[in-house]
PyMOL Python script that loads the backbone (N, CA, C, O; Angstrom):
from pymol import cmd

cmd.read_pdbstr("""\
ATOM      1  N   UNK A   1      24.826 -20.232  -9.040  1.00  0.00           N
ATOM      2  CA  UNK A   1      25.689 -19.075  -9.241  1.00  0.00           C
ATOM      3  C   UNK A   1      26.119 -18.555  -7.869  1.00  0.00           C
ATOM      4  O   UNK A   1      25.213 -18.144  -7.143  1.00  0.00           O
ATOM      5  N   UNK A   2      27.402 -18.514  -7.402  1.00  0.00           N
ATOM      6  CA  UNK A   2      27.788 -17.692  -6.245  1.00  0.00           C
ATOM      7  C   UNK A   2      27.500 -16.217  -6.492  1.00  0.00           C
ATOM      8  O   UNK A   2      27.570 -15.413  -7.422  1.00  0.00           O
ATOM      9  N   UNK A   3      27.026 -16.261  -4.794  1.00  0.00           N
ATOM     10  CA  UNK A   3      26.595 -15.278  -4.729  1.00  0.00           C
ATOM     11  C   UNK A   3      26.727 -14.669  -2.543  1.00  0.00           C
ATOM     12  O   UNK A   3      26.645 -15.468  -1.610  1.00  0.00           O
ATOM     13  N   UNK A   4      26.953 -12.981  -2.391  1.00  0.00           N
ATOM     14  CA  UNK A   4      26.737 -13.092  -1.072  1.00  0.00           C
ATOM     15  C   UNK A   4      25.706 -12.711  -0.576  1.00  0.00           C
ATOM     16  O   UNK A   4      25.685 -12.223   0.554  1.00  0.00           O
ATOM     17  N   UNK A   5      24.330 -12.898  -1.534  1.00  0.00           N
ATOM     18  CA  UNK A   5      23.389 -12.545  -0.839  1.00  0.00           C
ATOM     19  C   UNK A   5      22.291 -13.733  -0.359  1.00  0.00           C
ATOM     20  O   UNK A   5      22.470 -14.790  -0.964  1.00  0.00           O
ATOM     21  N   UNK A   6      21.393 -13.748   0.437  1.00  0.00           N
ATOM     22  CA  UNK A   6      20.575 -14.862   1.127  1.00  0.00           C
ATOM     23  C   UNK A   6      20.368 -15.061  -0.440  1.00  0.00           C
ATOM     24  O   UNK A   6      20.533 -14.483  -1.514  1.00  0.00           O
ATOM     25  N   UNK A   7      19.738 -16.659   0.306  1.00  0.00           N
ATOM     26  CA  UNK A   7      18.986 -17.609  -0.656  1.00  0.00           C
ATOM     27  C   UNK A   7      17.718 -17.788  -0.183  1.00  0.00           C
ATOM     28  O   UNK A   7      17.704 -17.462   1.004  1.00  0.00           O
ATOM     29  N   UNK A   8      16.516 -18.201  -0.606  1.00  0.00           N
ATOM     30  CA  UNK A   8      15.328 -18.518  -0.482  1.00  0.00           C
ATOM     31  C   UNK A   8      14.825 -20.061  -1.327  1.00  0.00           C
ATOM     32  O   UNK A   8      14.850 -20.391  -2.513  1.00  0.00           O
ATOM     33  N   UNK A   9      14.566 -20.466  -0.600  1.00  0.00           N
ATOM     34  CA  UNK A   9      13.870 -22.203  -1.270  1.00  0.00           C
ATOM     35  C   UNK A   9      12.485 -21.850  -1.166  1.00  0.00           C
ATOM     36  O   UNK A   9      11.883 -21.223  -0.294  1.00  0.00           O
ATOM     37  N   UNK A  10      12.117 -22.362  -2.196  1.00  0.00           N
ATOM     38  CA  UNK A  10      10.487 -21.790  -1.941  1.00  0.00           C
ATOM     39  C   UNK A  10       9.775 -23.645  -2.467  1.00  0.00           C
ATOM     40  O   UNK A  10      10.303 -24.402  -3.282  1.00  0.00           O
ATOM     41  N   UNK A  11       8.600 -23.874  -1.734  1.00  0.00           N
ATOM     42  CA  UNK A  11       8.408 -25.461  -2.280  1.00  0.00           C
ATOM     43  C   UNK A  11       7.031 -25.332  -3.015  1.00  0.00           C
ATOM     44  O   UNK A  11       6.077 -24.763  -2.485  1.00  0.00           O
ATOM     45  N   UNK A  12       6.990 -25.763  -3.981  1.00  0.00           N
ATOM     46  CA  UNK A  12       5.759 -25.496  -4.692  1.00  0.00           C
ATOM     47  C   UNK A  12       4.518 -26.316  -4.440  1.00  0.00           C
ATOM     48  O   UNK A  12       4.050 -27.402  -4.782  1.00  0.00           O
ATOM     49  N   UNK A  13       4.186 -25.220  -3.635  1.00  0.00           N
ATOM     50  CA  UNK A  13       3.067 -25.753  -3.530  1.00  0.00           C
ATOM     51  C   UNK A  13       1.832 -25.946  -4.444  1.00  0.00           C
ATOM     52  O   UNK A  13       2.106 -26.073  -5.638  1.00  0.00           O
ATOM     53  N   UNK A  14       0.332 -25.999  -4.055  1.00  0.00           N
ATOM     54  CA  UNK A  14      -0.671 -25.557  -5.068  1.00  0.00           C
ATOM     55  C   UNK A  14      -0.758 -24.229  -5.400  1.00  0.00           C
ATOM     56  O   UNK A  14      -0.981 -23.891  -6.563  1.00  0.00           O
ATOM     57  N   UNK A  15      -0.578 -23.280  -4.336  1.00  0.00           N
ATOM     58  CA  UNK A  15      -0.607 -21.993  -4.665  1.00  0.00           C
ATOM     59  C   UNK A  15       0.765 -21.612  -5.544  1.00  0.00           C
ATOM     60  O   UNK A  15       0.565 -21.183  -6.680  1.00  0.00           O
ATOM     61  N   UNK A  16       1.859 -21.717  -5.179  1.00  0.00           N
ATOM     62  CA  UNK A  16       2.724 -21.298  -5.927  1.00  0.00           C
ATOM     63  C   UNK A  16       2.750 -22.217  -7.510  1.00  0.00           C
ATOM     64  O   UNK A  16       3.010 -21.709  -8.600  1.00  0.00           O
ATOM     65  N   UNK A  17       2.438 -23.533  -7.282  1.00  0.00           N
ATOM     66  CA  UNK A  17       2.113 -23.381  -9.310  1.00  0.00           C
ATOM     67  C   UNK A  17       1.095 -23.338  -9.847  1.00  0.00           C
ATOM     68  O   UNK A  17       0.977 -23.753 -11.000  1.00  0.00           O
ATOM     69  N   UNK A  18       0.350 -22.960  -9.339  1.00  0.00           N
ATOM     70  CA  UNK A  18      -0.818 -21.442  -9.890  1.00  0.00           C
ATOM     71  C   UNK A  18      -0.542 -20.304 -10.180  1.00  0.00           C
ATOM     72  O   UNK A  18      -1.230 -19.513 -10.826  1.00  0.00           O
ATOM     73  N   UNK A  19       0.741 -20.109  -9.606  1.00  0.00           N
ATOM     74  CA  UNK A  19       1.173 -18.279  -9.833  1.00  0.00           C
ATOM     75  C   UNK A  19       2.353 -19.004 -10.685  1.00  0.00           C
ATOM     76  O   UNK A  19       2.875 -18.108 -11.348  1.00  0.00           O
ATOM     77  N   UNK A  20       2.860 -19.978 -10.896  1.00  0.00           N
ATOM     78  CA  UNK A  20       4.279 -20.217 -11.659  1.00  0.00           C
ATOM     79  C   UNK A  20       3.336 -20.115 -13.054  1.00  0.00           C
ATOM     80  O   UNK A  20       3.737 -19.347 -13.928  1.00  0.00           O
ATOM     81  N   UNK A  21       2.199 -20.807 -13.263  1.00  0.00           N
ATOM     82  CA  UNK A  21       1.318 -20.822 -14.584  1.00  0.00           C
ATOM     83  C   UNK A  21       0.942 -19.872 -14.830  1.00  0.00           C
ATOM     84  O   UNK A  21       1.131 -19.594 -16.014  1.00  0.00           O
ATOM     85  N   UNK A  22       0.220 -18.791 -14.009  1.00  0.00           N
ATOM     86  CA  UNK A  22       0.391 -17.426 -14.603  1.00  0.00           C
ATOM     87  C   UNK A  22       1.557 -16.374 -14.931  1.00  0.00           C
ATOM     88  O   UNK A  22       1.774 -15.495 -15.766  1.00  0.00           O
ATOM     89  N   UNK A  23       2.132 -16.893 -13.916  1.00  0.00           N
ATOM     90  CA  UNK A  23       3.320 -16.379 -15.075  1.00  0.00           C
ATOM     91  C   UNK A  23       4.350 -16.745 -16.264  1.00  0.00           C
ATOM     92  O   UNK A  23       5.098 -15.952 -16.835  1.00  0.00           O
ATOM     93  N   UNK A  24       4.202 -18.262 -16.528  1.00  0.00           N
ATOM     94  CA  UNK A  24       4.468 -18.685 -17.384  1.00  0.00           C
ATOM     95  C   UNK A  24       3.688 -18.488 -18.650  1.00  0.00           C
ATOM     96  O   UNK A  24       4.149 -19.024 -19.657  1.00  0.00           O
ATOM     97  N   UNK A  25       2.694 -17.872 -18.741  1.00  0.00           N
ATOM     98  CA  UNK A  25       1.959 -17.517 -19.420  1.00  0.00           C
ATOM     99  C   UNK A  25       1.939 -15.818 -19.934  1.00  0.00           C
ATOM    100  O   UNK A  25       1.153 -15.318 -20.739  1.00  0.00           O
ATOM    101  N   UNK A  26       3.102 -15.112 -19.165  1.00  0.00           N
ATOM    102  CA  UNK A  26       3.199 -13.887 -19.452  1.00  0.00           C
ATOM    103  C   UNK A  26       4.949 -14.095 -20.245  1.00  0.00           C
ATOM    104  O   UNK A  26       5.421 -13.462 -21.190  1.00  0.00           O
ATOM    105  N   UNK A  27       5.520 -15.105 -19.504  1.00  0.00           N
ATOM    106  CA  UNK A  27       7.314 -14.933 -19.281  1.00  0.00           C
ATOM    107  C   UNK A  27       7.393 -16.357 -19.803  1.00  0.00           C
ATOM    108  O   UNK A  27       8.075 -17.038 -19.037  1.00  0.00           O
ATOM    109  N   UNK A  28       6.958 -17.002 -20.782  1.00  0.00           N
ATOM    110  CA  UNK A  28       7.006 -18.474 -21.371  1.00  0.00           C
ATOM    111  C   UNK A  28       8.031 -18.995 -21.567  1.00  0.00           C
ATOM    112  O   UNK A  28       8.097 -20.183 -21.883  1.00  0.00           O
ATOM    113  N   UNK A  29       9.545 -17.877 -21.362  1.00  0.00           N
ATOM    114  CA  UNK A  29      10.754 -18.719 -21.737  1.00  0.00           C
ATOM    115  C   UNK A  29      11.331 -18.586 -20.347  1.00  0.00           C
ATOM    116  O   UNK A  29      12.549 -18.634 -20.519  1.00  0.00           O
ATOM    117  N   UNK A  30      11.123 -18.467 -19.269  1.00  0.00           N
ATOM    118  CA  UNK A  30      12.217 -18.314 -18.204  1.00  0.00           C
ATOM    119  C   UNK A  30      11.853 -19.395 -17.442  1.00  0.00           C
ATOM    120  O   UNK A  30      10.864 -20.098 -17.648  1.00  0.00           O
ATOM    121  N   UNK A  31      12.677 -19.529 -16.538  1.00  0.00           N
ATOM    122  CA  UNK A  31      12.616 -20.874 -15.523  1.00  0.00           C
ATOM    123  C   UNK A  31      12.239 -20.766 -14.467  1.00  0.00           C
ATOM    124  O   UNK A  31      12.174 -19.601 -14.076  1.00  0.00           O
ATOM    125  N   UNK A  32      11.891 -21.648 -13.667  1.00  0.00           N
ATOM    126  CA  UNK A  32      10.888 -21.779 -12.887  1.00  0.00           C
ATOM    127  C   UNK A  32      11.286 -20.294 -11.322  1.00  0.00           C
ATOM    128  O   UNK A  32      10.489 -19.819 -10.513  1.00  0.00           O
ATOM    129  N   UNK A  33      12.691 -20.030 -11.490  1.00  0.00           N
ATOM    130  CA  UNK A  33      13.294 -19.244 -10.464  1.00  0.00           C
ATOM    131  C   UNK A  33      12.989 -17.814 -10.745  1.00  0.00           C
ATOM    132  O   UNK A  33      12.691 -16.864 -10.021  1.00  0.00           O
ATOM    133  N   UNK A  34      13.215 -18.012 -12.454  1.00  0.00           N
ATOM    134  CA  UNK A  34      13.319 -16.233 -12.738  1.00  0.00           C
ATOM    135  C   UNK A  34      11.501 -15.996 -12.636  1.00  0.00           C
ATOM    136  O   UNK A  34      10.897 -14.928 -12.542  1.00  0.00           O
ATOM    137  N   UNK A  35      11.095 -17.021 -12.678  1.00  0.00           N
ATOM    138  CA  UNK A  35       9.172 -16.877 -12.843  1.00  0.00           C
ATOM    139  C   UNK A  35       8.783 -16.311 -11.434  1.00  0.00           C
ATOM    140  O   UNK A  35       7.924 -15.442 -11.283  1.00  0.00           O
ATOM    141  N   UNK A  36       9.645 -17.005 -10.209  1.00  0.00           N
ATOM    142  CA  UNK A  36       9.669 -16.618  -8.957  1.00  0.00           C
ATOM    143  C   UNK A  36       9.941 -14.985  -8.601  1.00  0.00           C
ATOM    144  O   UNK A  36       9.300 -14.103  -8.030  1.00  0.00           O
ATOM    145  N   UNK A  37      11.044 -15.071  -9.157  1.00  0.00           N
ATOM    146  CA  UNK A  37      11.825 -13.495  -9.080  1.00  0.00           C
ATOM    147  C   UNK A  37      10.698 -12.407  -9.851  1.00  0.00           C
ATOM    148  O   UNK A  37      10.731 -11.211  -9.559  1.00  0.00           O
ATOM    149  N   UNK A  38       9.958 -12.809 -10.603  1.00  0.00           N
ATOM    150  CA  UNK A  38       8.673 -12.035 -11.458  1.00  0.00           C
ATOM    151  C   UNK A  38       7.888 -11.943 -10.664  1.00  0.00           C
ATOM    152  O   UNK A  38       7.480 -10.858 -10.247  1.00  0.00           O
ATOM    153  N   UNK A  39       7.544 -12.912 -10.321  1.00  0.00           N
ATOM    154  CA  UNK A  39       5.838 -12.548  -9.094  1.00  0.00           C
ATOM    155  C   UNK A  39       6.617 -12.418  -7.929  1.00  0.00           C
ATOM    156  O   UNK A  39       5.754 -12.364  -7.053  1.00  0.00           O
ATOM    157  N   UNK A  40       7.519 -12.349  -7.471  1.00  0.00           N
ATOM    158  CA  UNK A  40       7.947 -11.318  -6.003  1.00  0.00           C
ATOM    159  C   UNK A  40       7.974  -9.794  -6.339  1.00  0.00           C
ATOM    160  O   UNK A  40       7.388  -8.852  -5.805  1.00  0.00           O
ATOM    161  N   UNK A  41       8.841  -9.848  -7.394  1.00  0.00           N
ATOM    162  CA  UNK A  41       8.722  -8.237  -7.346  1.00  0.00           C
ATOM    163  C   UNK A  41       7.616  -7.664  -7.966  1.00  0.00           C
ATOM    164  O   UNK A  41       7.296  -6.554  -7.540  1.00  0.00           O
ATOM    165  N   UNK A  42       6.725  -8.307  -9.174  1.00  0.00           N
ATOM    166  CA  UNK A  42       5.322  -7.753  -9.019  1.00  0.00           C
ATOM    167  C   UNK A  42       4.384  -7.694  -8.052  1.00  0.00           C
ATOM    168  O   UNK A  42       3.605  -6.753  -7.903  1.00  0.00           O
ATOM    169  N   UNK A  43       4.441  -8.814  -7.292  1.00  0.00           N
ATOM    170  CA  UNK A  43       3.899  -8.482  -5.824  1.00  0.00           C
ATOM    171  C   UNK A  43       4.074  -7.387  -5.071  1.00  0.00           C
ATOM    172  O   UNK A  43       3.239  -6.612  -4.606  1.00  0.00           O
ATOM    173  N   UNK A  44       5.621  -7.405  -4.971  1.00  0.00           N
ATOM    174  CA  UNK A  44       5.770  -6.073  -4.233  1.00  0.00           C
ATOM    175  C   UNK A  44       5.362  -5.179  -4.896  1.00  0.00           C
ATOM    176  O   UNK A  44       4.841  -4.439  -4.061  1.00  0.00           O
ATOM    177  N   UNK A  45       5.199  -4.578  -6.181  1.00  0.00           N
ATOM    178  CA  UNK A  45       4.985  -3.281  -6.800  1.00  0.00           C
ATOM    179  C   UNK A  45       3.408  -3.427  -6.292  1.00  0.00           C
ATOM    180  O   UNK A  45       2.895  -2.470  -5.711  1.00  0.00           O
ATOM    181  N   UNK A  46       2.623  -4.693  -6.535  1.00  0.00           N
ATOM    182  CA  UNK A  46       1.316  -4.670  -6.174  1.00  0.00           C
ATOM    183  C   UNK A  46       0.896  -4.244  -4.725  1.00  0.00           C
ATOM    184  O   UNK A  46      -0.176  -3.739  -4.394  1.00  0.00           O
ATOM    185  N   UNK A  47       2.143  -4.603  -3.804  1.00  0.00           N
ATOM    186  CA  UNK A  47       1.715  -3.954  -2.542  1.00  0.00           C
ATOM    187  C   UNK A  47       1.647  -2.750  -2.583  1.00  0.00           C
ATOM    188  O   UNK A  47       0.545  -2.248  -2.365  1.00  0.00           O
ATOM    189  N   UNK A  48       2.722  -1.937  -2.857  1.00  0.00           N
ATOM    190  CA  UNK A  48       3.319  -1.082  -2.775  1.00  0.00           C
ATOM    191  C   UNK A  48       1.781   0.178  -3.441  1.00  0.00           C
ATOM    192  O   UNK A  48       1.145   0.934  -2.707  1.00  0.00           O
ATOM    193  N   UNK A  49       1.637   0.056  -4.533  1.00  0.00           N
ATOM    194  CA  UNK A  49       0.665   0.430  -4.793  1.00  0.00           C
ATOM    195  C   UNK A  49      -0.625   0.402  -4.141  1.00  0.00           C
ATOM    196  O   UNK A  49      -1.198   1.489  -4.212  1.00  0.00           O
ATOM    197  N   UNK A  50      -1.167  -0.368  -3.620  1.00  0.00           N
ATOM    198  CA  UNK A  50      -2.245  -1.195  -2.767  1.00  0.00           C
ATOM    199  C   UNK A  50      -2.060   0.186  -1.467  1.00  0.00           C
ATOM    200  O   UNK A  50      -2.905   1.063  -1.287  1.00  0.00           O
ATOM    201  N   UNK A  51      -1.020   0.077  -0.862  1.00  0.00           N
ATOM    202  CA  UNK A  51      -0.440   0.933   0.067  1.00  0.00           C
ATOM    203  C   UNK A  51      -1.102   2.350  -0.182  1.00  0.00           C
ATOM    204  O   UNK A  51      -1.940   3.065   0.366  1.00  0.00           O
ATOM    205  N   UNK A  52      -0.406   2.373  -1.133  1.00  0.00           N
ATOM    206  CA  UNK A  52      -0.632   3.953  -1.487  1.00  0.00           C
ATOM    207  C   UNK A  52      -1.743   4.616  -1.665  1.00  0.00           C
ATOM    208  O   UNK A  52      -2.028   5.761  -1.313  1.00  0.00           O
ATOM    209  N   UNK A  53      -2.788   3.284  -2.632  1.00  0.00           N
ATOM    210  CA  UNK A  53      -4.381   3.658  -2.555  1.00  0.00           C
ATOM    211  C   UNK A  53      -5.154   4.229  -1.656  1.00  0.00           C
ATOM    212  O   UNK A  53      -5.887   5.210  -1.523  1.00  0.00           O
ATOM    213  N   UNK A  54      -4.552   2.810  -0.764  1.00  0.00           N
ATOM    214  CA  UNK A  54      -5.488   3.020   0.877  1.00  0.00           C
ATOM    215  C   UNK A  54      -4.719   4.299   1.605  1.00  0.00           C
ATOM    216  O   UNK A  54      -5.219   4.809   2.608  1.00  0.00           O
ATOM    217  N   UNK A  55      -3.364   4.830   0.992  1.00  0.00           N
ATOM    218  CA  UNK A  55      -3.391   6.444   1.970  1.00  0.00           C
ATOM    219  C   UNK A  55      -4.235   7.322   1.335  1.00  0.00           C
ATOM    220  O   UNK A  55      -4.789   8.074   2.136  1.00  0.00           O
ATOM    221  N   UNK A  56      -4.414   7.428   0.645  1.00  0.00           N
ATOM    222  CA  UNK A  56      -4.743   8.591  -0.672  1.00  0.00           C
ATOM    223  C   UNK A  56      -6.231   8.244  -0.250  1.00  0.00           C
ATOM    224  O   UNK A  56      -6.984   9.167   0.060  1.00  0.00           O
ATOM    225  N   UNK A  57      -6.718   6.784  -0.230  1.00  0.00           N
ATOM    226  CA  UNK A  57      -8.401   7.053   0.272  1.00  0.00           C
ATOM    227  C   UNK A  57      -8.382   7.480   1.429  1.00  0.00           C
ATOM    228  O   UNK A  57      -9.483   8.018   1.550  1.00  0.00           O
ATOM    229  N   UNK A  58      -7.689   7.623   2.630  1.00  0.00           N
ATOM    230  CA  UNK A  58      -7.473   7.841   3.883  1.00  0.00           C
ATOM    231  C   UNK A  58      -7.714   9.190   3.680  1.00  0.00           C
ATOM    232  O   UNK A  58      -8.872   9.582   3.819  1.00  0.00           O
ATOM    233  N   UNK A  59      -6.676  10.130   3.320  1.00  0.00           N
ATOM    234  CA  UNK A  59      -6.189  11.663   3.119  1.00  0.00           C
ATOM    235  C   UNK A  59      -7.815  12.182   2.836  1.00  0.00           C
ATOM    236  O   UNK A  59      -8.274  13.204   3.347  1.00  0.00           O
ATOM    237  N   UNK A  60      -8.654  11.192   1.840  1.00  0.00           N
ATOM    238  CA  UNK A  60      -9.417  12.060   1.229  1.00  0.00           C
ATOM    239  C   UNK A  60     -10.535  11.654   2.120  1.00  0.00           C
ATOM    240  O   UNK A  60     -11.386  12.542   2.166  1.00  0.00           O
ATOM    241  N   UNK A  61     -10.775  10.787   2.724  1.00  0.00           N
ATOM    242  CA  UNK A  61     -11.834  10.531   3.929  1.00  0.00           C
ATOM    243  C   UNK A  61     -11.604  11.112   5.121  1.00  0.00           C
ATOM    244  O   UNK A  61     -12.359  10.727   6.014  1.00  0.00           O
ATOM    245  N   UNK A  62     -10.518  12.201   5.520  1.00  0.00           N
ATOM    246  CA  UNK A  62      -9.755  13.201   6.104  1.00  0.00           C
ATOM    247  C   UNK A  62     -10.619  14.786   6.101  1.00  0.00           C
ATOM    248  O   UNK A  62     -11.148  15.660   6.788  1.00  0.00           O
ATOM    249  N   UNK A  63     -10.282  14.346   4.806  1.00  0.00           N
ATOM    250  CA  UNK A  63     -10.518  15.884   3.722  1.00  0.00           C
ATOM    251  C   UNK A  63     -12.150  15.913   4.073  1.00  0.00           C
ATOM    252  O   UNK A  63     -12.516  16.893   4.723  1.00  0.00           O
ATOM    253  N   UNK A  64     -13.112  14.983   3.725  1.00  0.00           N
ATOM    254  CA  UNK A  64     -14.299  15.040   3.783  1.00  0.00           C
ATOM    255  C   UNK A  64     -14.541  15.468   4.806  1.00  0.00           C
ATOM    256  O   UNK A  64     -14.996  16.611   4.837  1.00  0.00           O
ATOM    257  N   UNK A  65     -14.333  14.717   6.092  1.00  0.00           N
ATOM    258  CA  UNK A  65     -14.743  14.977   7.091  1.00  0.00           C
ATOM    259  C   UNK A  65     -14.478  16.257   8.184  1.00  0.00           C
ATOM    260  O   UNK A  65     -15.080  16.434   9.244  1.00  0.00           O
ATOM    261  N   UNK A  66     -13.097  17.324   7.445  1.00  0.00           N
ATOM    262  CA  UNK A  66     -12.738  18.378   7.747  1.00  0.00           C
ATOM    263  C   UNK A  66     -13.794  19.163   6.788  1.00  0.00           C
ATOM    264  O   UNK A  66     -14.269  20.164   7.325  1.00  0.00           O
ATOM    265  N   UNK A  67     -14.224  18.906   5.537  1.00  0.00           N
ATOM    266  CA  UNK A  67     -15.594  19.774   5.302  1.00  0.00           C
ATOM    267  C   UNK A  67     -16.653  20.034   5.717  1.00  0.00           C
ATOM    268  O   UNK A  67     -17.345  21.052   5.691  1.00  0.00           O
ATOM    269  N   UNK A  68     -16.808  18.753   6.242  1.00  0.00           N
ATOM    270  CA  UNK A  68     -18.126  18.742   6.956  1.00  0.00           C
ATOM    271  C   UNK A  68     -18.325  19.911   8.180  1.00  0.00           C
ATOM    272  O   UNK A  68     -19.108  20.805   8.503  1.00  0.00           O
ATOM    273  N   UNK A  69     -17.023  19.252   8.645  1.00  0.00           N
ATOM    274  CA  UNK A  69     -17.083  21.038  10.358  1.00  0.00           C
ATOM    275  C   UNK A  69     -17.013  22.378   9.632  1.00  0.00           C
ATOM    276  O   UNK A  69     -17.324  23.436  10.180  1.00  0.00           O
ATOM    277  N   UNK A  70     -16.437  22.245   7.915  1.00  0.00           N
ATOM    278  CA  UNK A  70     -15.826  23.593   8.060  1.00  0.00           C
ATOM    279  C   UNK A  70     -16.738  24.927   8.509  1.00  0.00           C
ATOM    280  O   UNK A  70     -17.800  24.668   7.944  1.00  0.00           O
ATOM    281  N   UNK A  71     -16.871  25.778   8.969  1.00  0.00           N
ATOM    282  CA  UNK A  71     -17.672  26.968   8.785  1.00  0.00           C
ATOM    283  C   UNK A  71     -18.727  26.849   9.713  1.00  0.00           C
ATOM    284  O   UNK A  71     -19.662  27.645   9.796  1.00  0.00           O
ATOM    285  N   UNK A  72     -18.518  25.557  10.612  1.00  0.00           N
ATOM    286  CA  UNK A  72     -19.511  25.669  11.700  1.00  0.00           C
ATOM    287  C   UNK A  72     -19.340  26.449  13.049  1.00  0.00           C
ATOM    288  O   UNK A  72     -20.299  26.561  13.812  1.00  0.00           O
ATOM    289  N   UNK A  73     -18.541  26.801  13.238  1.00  0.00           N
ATOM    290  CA  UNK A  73     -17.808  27.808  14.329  1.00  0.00           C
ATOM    291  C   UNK A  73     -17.573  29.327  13.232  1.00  0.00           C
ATOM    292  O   UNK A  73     -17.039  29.286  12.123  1.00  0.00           O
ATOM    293  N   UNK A  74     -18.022  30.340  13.776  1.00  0.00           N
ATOM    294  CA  UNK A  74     -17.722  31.642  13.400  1.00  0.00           C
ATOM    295  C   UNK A  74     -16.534  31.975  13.440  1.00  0.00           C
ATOM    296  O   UNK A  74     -15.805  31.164  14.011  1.00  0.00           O
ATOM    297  N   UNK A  75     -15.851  33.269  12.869  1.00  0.00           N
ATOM    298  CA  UNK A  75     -14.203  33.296  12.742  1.00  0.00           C
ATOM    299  C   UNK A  75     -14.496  34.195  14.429  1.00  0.00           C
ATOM    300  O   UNK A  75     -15.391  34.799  15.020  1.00  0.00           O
ATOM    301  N   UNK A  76     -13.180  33.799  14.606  1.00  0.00           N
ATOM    302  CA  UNK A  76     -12.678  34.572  16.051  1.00  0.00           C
ATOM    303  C   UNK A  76     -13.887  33.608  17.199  1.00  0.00           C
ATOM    304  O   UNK A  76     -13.728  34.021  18.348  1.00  0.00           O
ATOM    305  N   UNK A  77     -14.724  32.753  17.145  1.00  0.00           N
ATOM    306  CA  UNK A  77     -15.178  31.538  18.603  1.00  0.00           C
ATOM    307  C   UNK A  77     -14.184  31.344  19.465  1.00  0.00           C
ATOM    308  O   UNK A  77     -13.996  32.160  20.368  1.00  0.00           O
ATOM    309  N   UNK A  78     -13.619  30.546  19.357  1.00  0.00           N
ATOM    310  CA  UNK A  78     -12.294  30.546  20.112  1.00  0.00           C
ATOM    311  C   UNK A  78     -11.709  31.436  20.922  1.00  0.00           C
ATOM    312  O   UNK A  78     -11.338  30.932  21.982  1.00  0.00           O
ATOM    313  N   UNK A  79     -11.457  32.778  20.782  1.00  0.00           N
ATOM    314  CA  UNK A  79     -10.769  34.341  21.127  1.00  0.00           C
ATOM    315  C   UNK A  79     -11.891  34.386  21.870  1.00  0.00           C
ATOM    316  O   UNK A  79     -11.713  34.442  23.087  1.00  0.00           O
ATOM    317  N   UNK A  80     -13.337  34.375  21.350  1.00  0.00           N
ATOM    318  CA  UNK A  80     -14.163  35.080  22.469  1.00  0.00           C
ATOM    319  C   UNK A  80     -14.601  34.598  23.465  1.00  0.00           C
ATOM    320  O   UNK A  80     -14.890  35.323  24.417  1.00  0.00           O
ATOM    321  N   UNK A  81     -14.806  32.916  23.518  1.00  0.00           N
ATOM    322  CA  UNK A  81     -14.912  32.016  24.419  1.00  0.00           C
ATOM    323  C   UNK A  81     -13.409  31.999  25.171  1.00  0.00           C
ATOM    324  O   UNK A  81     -13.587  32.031  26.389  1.00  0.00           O
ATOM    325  N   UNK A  82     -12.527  31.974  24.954  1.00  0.00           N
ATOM    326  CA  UNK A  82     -11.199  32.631  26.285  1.00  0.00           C
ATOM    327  C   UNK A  82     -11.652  33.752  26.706  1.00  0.00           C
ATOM    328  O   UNK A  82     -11.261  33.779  27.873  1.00  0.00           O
ATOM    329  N   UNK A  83     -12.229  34.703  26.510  1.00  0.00           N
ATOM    330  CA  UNK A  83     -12.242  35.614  27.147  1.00  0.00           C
ATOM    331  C   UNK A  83     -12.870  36.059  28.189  1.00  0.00           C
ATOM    332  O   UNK A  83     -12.879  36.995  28.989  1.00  0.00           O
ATOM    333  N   UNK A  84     -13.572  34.759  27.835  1.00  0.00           N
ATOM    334  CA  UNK A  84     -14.458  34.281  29.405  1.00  0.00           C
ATOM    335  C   UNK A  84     -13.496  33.624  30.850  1.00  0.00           C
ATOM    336  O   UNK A  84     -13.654  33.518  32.066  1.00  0.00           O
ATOM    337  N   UNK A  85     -12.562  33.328  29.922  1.00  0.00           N
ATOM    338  CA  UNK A  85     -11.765  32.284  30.616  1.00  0.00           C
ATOM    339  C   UNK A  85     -10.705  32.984  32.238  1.00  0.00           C
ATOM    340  O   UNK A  85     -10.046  33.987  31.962  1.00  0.00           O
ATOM    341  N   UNK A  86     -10.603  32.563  33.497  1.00  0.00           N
ATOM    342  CA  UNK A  86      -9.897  33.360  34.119  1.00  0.00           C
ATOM    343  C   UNK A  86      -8.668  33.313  33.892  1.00  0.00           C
ATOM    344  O   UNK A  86      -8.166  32.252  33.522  1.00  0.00           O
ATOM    345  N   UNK A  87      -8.000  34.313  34.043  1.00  0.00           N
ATOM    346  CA  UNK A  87      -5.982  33.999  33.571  1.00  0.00           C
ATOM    347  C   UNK A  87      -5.329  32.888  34.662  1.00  0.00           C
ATOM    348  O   UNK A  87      -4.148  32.554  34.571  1.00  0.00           O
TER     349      UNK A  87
END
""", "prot")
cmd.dss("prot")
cmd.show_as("cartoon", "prot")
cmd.util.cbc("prot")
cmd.orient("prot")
């Protein structure tokens, strides 16, 4: 089919018809390209997600470790330790 966007040849290897069989096993009537076009963009959604996990565990291994200090310094430390400080 013409088209103006890139092309991709992909050669099947062992790994790729291992993933053509699993997905022929979800998508049993499409051909071997559109099976391709399935596990790329589920891949990507799988990254994409994957991504997001590991921020969200990040944020919250963040979060923990800002609890841990919280309340270990008195309010106003800071203000009174400058005030030691020379101008």
């Amino acid at each position: 089919m013409p088209t103006t966007r890139p092309r991709t040849q992909v050669t099947h290897t062992v790994e790729i018809e291992e993933a053509l069989q699993i997905a022929r096993s979800r998508w049993p009537d499409e051909s071997p390209s559109a099976l391709i076009t399935h596990l790329v963009v589920a891949g990507g959604r799988a990254l994409r997600g994957e991504e997001s996990r590991r921020s969200a565990a990040q944020s919250r291994r963040i979060d923990l470790v800002i609890d841990q200090f919280a309340g270990i310094y008195p309010e106003g430390y800071l203000r009174e330790l400058r005030e030691d400080w020379p101008e």
